[in-house]
C-alpha positions in Angstrom: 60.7 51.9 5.0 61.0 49.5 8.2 60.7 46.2 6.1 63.4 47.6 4.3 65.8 48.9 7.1 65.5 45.9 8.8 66.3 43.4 6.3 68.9 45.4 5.7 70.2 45.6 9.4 69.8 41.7 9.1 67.5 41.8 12.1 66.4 37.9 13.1 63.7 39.5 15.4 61.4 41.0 12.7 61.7 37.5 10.9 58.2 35.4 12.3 56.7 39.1 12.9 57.3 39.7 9.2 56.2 35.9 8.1 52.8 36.5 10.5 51.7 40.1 8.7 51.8 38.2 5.1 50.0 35.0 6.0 47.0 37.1 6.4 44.7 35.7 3.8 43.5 38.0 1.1 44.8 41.1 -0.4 44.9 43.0 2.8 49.0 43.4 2.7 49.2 44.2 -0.8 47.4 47.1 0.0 48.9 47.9 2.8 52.7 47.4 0.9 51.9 47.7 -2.8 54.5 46.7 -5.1 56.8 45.7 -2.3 55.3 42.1 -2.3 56.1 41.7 -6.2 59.2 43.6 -5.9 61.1 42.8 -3.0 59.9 40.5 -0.3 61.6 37.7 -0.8 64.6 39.4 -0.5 63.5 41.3 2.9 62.1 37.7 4.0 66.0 36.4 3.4 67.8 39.2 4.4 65.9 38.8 8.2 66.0 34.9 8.1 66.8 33.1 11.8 68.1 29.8 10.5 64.6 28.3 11.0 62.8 27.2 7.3 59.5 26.9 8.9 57.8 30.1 8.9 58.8 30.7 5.3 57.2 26.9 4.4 54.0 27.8 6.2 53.8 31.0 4.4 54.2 29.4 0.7 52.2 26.0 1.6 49.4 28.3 2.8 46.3 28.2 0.0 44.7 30.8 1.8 47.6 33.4 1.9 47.7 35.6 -1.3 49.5 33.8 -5.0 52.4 36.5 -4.5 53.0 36.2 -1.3 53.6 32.9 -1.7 55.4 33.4 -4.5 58.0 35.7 -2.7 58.1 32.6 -0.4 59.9 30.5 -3.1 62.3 34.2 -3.6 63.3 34.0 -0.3 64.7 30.0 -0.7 65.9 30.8 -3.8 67.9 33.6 -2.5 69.2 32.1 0.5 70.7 29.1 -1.9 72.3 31.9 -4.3 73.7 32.9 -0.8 74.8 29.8 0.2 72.9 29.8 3.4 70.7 26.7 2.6 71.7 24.0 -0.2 70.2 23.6 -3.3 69.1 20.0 -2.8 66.9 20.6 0.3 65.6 22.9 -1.6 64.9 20.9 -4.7 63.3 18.2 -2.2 60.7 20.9 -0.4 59.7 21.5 -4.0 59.0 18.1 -5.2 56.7 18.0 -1.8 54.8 20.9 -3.1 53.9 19.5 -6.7 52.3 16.5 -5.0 50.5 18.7 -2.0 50.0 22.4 -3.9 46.0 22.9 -5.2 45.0 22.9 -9.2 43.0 26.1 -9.2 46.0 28.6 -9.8 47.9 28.8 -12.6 50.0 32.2 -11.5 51.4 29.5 -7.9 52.2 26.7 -10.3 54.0 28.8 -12.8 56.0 30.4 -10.0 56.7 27.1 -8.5 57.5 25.7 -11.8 60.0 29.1 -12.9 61.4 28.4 -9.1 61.8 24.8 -9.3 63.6 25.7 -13.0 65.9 28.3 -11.5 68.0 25.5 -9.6 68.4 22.8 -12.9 65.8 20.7 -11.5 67.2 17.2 -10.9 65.5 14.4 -13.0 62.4 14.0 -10.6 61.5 17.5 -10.0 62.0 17.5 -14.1 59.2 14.7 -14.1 56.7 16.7 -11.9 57.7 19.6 -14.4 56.4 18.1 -17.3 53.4 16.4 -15.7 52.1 20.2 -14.8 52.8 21.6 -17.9 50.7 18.5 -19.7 47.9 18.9 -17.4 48.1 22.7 -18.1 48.5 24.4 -14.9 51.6 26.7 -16.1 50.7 29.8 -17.9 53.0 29.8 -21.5 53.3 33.5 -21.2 55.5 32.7 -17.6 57.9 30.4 -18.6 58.0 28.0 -21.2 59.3 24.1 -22.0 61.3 25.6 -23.8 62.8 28.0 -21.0 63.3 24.5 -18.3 65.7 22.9 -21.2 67.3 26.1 -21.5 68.5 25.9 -17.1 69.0 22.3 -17.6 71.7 22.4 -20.1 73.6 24.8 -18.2 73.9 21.7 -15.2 73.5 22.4 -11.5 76.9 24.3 -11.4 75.8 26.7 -14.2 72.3 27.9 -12.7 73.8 28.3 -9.3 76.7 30.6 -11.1 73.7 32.3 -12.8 71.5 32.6 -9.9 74.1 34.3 -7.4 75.0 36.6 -10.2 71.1 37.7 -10.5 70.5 40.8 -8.3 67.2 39.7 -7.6 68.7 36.7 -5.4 70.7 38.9 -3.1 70.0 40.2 0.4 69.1 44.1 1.0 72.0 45.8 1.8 71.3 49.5 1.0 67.6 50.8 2.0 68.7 54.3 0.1 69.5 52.5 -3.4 66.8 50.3 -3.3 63.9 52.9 -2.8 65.5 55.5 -4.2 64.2 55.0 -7.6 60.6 55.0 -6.4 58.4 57.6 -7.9 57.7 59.8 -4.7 61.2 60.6 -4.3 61.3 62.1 -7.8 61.9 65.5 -8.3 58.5 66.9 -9.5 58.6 69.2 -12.4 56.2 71.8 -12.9 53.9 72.0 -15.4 53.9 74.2 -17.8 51.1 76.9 -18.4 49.5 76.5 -21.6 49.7 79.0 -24.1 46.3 80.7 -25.1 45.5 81.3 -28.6 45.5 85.0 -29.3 
């Protein structure tokens, strides 16, 4: 409830205390936060962002933090360009440094940095290191496709920035109650019927 609230109250302060709980290595804050990490961290990582890029590239160039929390690293830039806080093209360049300096052992952080990279119509030398990682199969087929990269490039830079801000997933939180409100335990439970017995 607090990541939420204060991403949501924009609070700078929680920024590098956030950033510092999810660089532990290991699976420790997934437990801790369950789907939040998949679901939302990015977005909570944007929302509380103090104009410094740092943290956030420690946390995703970090072999030893966990896939998806560097995953929801690359969320957070990506949201903060659909926001126009950041610009695409430092961006794009941070993410051409991370093809050359990123391991080979995990197909689930190339295919995120690969759909990221994707999101912003890669530029003709991110679109090189693109192809050179799908030849060398380190994306998984089943999370984006060659297929899916020509799609975002024929839209053009202009188009997957239009299609980007309009995705709710790039956005900052601005309502804890409608964001958690769907979540199972706040679900009305009904009771269960007694069965019937025979006779």
């Amino acid at each position: 409830y607090a990541l939420y609230l204060l991403a949501q109250f924009r609070e700078p302060k929680a920024y590098p205390l956030i950033v510092d709980f999810f660089s532990v290595p290991g699976e420790i804050t997934l437990d801790v936060t369950g789907d939040l990490v998949t679901e939302n961290l990015g977005r909570i990582l944007a929302s509380v962002y103090d104009g410094d890029l740092n943290p956030i590239k420690q946390l995703i160039g970090n072999p030893e933090v966990n896939e998806f929390v560097r995953g929801a690293g690359l969320t957070a830039l990506l949201t903060l360009v659909a926001q126009e806080v950041i610009s695409r093209e430092q961006v794009i360049q941070y993410f051409q440094g991370l093809f050359s300096t990123s391991e080979k052992d995990d197909d689930y952080w190339w295919s995120d940095l690969v759909i990221a990279s994707t999101r912003l119509c890669p530029t003709e030398e991110l679109l090189q290191l693109i192809e050179q990682a799908f030849e060398e199969d380190l994306v998984d087929p089943f999370a984006i496709t060659r297929e899916s990269v020509d799609r975002y490039l024929q839209l053009g830079p202009e188009g997957a920035l239009k299609k980007l801000r309009e995705d709710p997933h790039y956005t900052f939180v601005k309502d804890t109650v409608a964001e958690m409100q769907w979540w199972d335990c706040f679900q009305e439970k009904r009771p269960r019927s007694t069965p019937k017995v025979p006779g």
